[in-house]
TIKOL-56052 format. One record per residue (C-alpha): residue in one letter; z, x, y; residue number from 0. Coordinates in steps of 0.25 Angstrom, whole numbers, plus 5000, padded with zeros to 4 digits. Last residue first. Example, Ala and Ser with C-alpha at 12.3 -4.5 7.8 and 13.67 -1.06 7.14 Angstrom:
<tidren 'S' <5029 5055 4996> 1>
<tidren 'A' <5031 5049 4982> 0>
***
This chain:
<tidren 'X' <5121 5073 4871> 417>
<tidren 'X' <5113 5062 4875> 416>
<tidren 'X' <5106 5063 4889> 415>
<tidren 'X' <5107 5049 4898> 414>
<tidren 'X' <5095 5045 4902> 413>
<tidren 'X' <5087 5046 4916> 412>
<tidren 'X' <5084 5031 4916> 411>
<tidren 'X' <5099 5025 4911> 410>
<tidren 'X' <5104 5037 4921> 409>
<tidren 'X' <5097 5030 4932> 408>
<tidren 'X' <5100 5018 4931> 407>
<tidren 'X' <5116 5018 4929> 406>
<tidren 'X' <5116 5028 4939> 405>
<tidren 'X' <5109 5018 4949> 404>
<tidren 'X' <5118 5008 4943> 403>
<tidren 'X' <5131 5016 4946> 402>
<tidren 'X' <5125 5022 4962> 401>
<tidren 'X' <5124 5007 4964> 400>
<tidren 'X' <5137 5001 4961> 399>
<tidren 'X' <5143 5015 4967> 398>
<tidren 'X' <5137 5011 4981> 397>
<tidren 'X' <5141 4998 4979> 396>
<tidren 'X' <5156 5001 4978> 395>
<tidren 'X' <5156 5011 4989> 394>
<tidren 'X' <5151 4999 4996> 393>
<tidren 'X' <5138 4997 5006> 392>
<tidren 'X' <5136 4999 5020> 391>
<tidren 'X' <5126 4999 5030> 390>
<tidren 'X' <5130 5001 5047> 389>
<tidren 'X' <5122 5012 5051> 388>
<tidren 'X' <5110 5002 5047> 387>
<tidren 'X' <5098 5003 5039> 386>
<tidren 'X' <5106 4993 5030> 385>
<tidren 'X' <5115 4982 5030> 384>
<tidren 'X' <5113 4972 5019> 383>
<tidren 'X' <5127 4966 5022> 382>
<tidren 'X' <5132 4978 5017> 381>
<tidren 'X' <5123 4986 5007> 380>
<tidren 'X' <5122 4981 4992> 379>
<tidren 'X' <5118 4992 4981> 378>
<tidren 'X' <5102 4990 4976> 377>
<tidren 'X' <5096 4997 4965> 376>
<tidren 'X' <5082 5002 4966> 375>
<tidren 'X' <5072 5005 4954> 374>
<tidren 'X' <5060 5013 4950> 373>
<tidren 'X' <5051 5017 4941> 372>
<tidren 'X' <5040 5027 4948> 371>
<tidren 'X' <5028 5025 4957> 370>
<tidren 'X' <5030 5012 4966> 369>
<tidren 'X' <5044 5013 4964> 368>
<tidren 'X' <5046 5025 4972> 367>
<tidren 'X' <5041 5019 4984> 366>
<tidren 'X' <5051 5006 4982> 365>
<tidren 'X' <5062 5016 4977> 364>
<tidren 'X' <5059 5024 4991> 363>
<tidren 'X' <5064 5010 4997> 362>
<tidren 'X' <5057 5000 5005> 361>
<tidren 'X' <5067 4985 5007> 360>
<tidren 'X' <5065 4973 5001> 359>
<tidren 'X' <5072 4977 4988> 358>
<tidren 'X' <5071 4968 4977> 357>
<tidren 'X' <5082 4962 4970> 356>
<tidren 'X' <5089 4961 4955> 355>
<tidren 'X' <5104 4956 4958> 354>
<tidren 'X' <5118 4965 4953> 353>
<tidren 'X' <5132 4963 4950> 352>
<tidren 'X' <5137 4978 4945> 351>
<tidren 'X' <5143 4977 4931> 350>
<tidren 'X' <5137 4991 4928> 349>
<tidren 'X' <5131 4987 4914> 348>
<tidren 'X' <5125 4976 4924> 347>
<tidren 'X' <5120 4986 4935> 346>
<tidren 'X' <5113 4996 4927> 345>
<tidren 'X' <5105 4984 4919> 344>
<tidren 'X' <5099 4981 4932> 343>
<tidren 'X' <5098 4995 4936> 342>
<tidren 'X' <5090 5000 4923> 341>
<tidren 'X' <5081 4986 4925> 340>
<tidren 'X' <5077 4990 4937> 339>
<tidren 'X' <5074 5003 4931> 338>
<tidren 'X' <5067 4996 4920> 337>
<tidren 'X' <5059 4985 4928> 336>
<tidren 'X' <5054 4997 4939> 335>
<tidren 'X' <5055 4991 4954> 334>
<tidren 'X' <5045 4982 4958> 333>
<tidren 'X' <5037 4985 4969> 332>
<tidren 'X' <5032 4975 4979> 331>
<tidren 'X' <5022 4983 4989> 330>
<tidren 'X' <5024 4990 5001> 329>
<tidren 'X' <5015 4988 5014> 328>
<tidren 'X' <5016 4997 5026> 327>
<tidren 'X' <5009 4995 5040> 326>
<tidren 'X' <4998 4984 5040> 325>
<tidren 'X' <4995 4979 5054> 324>
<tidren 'X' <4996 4968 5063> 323>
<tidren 'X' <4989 4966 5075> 322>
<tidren 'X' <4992 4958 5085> 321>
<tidren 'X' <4983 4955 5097> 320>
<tidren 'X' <4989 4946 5110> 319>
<tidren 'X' <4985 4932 5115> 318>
<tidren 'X' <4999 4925 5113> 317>
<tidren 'X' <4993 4912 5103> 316>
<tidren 'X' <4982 4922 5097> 315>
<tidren 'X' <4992 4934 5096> 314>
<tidren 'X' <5002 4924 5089> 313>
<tidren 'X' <4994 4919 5079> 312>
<tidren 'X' <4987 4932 5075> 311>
<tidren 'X' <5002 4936 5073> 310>
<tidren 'X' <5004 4924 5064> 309>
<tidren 'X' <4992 4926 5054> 308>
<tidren 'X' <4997 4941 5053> 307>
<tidren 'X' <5012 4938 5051> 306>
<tidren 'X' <5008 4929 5040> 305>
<tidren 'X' <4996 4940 5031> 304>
<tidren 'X' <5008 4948 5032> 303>
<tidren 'X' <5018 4938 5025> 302>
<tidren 'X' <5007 4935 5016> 301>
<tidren 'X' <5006 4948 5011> 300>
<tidren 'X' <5021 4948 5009> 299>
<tidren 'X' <5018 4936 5002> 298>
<tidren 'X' <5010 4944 4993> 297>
<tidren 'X' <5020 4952 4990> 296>
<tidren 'X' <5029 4943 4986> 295>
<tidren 'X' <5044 4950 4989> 294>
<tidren 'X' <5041 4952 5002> 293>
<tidren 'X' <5043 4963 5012> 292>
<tidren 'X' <5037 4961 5029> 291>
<tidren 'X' <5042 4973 5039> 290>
<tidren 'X' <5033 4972 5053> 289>
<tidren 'X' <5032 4980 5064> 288>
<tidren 'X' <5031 4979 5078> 287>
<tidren 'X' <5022 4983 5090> 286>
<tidren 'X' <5022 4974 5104> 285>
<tidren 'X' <5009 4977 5112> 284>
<tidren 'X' <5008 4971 5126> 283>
<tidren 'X' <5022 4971 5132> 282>
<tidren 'X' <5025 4961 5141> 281>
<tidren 'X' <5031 4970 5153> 280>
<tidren 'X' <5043 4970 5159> 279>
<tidren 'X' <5053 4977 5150> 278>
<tidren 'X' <5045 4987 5146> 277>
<tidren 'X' <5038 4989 5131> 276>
<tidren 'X' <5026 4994 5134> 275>
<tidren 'X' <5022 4992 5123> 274>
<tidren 'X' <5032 4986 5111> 273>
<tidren 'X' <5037 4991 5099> 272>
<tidren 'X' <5042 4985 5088> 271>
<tidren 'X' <5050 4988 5074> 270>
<tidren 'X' <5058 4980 5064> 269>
<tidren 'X' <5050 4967 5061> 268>
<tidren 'X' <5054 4963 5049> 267>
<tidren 'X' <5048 4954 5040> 266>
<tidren 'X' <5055 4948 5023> 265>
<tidren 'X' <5048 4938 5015> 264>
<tidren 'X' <5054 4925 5010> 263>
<tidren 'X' <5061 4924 4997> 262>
<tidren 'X' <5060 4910 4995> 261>
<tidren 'X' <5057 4911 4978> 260>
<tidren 'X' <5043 4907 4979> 259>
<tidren 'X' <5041 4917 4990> 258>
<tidren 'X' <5043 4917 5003> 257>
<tidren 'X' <5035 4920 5017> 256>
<tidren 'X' <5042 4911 5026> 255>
<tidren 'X' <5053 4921 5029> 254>
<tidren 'X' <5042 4931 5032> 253>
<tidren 'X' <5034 4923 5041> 252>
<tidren 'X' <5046 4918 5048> 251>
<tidren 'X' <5050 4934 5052> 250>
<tidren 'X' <5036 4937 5056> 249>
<tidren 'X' <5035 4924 5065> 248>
<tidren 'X' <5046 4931 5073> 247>
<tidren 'X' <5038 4943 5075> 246>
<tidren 'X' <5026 4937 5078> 245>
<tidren 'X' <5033 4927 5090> 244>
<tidren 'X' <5040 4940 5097> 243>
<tidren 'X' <5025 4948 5095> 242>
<tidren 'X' <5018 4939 5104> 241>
<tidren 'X' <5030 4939 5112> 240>
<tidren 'X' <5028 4953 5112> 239>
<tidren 'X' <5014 4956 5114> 238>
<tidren 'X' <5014 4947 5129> 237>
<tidren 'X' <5000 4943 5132> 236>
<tidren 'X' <5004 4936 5144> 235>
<tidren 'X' <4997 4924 5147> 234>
<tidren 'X' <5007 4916 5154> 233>
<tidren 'X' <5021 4923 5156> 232>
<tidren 'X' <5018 4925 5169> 231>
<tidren 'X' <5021 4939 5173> 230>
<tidren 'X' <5035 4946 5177> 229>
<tidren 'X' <5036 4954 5164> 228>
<tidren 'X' <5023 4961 5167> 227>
<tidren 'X' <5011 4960 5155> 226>
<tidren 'X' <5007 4968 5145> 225>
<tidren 'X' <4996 4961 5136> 224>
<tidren 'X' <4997 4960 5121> 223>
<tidren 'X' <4997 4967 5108> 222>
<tidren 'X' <5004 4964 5097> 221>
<tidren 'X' <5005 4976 5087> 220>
<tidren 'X' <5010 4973 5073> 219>
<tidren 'X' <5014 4981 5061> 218>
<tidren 'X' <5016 4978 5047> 217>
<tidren 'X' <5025 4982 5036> 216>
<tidren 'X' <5022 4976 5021> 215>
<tidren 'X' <5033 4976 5010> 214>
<tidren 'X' <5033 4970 4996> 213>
<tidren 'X' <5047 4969 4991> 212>
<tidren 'X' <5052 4980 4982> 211>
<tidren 'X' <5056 4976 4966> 210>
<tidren 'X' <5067 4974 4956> 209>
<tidren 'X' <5081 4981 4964> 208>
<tidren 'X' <5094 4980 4956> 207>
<tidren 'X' <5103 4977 4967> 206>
<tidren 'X' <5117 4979 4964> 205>
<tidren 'X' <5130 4977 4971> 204>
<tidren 'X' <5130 4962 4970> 203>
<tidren 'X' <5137 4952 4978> 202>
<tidren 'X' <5124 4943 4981> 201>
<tidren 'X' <5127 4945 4996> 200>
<tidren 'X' <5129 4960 4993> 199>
<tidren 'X' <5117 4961 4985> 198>
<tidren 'X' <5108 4954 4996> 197>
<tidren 'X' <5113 4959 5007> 196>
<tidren 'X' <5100 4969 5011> 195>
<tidren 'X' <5099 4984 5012> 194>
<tidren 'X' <5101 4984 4997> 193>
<tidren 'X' <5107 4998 4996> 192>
<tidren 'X' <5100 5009 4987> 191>
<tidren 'X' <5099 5014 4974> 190>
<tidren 'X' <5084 5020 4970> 189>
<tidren 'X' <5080 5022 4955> 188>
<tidren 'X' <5067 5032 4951> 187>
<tidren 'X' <5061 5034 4939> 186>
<tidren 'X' <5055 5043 4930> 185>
<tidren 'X' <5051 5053 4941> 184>
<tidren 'X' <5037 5060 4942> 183>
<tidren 'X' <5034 5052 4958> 182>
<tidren 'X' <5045 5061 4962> 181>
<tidren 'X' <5037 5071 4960> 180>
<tidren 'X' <5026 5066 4971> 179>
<tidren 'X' <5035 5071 4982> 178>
<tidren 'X' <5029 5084 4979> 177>
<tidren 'X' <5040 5095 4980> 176>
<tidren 'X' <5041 5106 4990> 175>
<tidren 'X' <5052 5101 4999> 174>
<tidren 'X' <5055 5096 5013> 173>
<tidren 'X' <5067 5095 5016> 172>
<tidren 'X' <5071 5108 5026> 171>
<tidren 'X' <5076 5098 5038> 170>
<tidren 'X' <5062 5104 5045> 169>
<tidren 'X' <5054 5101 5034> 168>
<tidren 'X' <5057 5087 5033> 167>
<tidren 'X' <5056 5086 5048> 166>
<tidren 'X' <5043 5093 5049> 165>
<tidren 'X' <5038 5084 5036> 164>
<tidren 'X' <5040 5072 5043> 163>
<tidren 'X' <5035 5074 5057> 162>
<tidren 'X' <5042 5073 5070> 161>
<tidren 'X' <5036 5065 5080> 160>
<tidren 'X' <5049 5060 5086> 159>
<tidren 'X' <5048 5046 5079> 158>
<tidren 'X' <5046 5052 5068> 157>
<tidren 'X' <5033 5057 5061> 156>
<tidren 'X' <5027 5057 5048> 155>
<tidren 'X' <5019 5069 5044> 154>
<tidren 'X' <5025 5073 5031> 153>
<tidren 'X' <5025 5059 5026> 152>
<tidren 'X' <5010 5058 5028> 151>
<tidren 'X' <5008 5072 5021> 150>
<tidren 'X' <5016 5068 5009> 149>
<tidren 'X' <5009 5057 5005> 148>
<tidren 'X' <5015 5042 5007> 147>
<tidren 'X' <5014 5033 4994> 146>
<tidren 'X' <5014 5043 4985> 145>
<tidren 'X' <5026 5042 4977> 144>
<tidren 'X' <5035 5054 4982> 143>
<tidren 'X' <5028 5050 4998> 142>
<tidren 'X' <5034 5037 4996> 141>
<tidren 'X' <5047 5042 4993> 140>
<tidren 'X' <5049 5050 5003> 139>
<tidren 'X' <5043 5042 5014> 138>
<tidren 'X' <5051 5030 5011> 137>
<tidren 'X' <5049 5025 5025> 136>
<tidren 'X' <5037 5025 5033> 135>
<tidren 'X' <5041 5030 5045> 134>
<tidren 'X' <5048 5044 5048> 133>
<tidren 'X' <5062 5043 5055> 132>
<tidren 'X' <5067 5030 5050> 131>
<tidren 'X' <5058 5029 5037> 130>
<tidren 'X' <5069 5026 5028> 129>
<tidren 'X' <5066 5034 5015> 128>
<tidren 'X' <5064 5048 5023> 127>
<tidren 'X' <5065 5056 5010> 126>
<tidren 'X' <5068 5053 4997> 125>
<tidren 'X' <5081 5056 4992> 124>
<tidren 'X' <5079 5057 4976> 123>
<tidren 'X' <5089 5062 4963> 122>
<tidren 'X' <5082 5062 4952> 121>
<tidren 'X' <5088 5063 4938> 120>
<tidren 'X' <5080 5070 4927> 119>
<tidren 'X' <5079 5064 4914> 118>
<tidren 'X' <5088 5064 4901> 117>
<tidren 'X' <5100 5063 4909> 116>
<tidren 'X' <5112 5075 4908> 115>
<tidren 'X' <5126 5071 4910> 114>
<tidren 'X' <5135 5081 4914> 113>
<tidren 'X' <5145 5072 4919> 112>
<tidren 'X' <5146 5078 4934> 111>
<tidren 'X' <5129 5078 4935> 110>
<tidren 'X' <5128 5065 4932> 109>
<tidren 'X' <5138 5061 4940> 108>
<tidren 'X' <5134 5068 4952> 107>
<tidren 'X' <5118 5066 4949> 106>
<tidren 'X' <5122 5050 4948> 105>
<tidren 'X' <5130 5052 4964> 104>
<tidren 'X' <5117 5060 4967> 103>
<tidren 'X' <5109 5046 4964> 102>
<tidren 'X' <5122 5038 4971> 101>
<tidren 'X' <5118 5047 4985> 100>
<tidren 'X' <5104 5045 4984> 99>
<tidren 'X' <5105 5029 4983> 98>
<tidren 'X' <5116 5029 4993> 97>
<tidren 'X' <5108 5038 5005> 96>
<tidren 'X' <5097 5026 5003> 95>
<tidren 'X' <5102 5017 5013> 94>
<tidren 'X' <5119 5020 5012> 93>
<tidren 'X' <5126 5026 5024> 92>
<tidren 'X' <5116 5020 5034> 91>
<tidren 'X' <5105 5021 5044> 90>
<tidren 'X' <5105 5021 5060> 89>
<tidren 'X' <5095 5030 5062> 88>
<tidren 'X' <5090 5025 5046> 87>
<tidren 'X' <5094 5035 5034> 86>
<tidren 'X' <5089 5046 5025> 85>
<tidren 'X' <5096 5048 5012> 84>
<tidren 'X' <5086 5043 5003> 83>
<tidren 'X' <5087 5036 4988> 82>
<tidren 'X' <5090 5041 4975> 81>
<tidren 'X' <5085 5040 4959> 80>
<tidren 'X' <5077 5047 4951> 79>
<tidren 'X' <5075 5049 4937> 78>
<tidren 'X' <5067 5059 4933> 77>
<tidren 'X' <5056 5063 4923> 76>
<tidren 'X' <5060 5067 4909> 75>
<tidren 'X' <5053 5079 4905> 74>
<tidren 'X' <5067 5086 4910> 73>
<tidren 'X' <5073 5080 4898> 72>
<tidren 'X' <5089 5083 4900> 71>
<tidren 'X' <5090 5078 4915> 70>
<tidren 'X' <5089 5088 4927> 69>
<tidren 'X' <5096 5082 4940> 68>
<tidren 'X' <5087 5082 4952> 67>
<tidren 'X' <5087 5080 4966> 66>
<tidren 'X' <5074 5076 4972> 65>
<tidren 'X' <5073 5076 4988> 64>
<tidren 'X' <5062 5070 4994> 63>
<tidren 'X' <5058 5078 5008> 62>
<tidren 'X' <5043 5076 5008> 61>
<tidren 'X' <5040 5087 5002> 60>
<tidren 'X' <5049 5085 4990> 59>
<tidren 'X' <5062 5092 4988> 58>
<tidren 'X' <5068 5096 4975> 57>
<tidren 'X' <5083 5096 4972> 56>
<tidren 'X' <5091 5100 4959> 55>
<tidren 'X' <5101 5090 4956> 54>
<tidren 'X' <5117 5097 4948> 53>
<tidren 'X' <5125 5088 4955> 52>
<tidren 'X' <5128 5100 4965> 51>
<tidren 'X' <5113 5098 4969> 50>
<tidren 'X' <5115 5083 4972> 49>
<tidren 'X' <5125 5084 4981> 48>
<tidren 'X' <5120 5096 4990> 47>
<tidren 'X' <5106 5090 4991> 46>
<tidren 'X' <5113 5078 4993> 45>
<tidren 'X' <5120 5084 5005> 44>
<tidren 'X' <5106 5092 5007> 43>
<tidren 'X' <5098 5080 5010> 42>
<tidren 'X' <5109 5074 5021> 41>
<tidren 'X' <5108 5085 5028> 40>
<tidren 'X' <5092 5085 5029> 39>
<tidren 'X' <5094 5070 5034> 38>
<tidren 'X' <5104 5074 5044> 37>
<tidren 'X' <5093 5084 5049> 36>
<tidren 'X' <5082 5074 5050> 35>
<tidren 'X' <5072 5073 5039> 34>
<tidren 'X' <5075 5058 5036> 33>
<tidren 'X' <5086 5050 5046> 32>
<tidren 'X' <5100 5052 5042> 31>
<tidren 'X' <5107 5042 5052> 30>
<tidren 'X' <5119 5037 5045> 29>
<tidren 'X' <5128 5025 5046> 28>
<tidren 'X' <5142 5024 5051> 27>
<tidren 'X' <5140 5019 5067> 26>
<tidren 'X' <5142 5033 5070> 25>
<tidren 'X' <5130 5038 5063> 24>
<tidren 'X' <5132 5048 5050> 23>
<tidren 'X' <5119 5057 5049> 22>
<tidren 'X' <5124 5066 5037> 21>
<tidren 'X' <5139 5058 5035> 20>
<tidren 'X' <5133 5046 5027> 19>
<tidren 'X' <5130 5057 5015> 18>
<tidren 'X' <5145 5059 5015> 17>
<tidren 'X' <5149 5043 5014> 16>
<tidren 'X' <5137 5043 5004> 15>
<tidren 'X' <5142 5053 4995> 14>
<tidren 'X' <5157 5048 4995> 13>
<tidren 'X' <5151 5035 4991> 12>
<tidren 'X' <5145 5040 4979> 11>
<tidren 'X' <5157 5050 4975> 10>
<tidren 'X' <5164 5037 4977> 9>
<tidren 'X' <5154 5029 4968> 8>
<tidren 'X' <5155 5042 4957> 7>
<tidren 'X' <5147 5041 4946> 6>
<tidren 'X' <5153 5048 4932> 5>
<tidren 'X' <5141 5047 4921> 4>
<tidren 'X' <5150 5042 4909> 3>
<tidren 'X' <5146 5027 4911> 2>
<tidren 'X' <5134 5027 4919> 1>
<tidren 'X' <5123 5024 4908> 0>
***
């Protein structure tokens, strides 16, 4: 589908190199956190980019931007495709940024040929994908499908108590157009890194990406007895090593917990808070959550059902209460057998060496997939490294992904004859 459409992987690169200066940190990553100024400066570059391409842009109100390129049957729905620009703190060159930036490196092309598709072109950023600085993530997206309203989005707050829809007002992103609209697209098609070693490990520089693992967050509190450092260690009530014990048996639960095949579950415990957290003093209430992703749902359900069962063991045996609660649950979902397919065949006309996999990770794709065809492509990252100033992937598969993305793309939207 690609051969005549003139895609540019230095043009790509040279993209992501100047996207990577709006919030560059000094250890080579970039800190472009949603609806802060950087983040605003980093929409109208592609603003800028997108619009010389010939795109027109719309605004949702919750800060999705849709950047369009008119196709020959405007009855046709779109075909989208992108990603997001916002980063972690400490985030990197390449965590959503290169999906956008190779969806308006297909608009440059397309645009420069003169080639016209049957249907629409849609080029997305959706807002506030990593959830650094307004939790949950995929905000965006999930508020375009219907998973979040708009007025719950709109009232979030960060850290600092600043609501989501000020901020987005105040940067000068928030729009007039329902997010629902992008719910009326033919399809939807997300290039992004791995964030794991898989494909690099496997010498390949595509991931053709079947289905999402089931996910389910929880939350447990431990609650104990404050006691003075200098106490006897008898009969304290101590809520962390309660909690020590737990969080290591989380871990073994999850790598017990396999299918037929051996693929064991996956837990992380990434946050905890502890009162009153001084030096000398045995705290009484430890706080932390916990990440569980399977590729059986129901023995993602039993994974739960484990860490329950073992934290009413350990408060019996240490004498403290723990409570552990449901936070955030995420289903399987598959992605859509003829996209996928579209990518599959995509990269064997290309010649690129490629493995079918899931992703294990949350993506707007994921969101999107639940209401529209979708599909996600995989490029490798160094050594799995991501969510770090320090990620890194190659020119060359940066361009390896951008081509089959294309490849994908135009084969949904059509080529116009004549």
């Amino acid at each position: 589908m690609t051969t005549n459409v003139p895609l540019s992987g230095q043009r790509l690169w040279d993209s992501l190199m100047e996207m990577a200066r709006i919030g560059a940190t000094p250890k080579g990553g970039c800190n472009r956190q949603t609806l802060t100024d950087l983040d605003s400066e980093g929409r109208h570059l592609l603003r800028r980019w997108a619009e010389a391409a010939g795109c027109t842009l719309r605004v949702d109100r919750v800060g999705n931007m849709m950047l369009t390129r008119p196709g020959r049957d405007p009855s046709r729905k779109p075909v989208a495709f992108g990603s997001h620009l916002d980063t972690q703190p400490t985030g990197g060159k390449f965590d959503g940024v290169l999906g956008v930036l190779a969806g308006l490196e297909i608009l440059r092309a397309v645009h420069e040929a003169g080639i016209e598709t049957e249907a629409p072109l849609m080029l997305v950023n959706f807002t506030n994908e990593e959830g650094a600085r307004f939790s949950p993530p995929m905000m965006g997206s999930g508020a375009a499908m219907g998973l979040f309203t708009e007025a719950e989005v709109l009232a979030k707050q960060d850290s600092e108590g600043r609501t989501f829809g000020a901020e987005l007002a105040r940067i000068g992103w928030q729009g007039e157009a329902d997010p629902a609209i992008l719910r009326d697209i033919a399809a939807f098609i997300e290039l992004h890194i791995e964030q794991g070693r898989l494909l690099e490990d496997a010498g390949c520089a595509i991931g053709v990406v079947t289905h999402a693992l089931a996910q389910n967050w929880l939350e447990v509190t431990v609650e104990g007895e404050e006691a003075h450092g200098g106490s006897p260690m008898a009969g304290r009530r101590d809520a962390m090593m309660a909690a020590a014990p737990l969080i290591a048996a989380i871990e073994q639960i999850a790598l017990a917990t396999r299918t037929a095949e051996g693929e064991p579950g996956r837990a992380t415990v990434g946050r905890l808070s502890v009162y009153p957290d001084s030096r000398n003093i045995a705290p009484s209430r430890v706080w932390f959550s916990v990440d569980t992703r399977h590729h059986d749902p129901a023995l993602l359900a039993r994974m739960a059902e484990a860490i329950r069962a073992r934290a009413a063991g350990v408060a019996a045996s240490r004498g403290v209460r723990i409570a552990v609660a449901d936070f955030w649950h995420s289903p399987l979902t598959p992605f859509d057998a003829t996209l996928v397919g579209r990518v599959r065949d995509a990269a064997r006309r290309l010649g690129y060496r490629h493995m079918d996999m899931p992703t294990g990770i949350g993506h707007d794709a994921v969101y999107v997939a639940r209401r529209v065809p979708t599909a996600m492509i995989f490029c490798p990252c160094h050594g799995g490294l991501s969510h770090n100033e320090a990620e890194s992937i190659t020119p060359e598969w940066a361009e390896a992904g951008m081509r089959v993305l294309a490849d994908a793309v135009l084969a949904t939207a059509g080529i116009a004859k004549g």
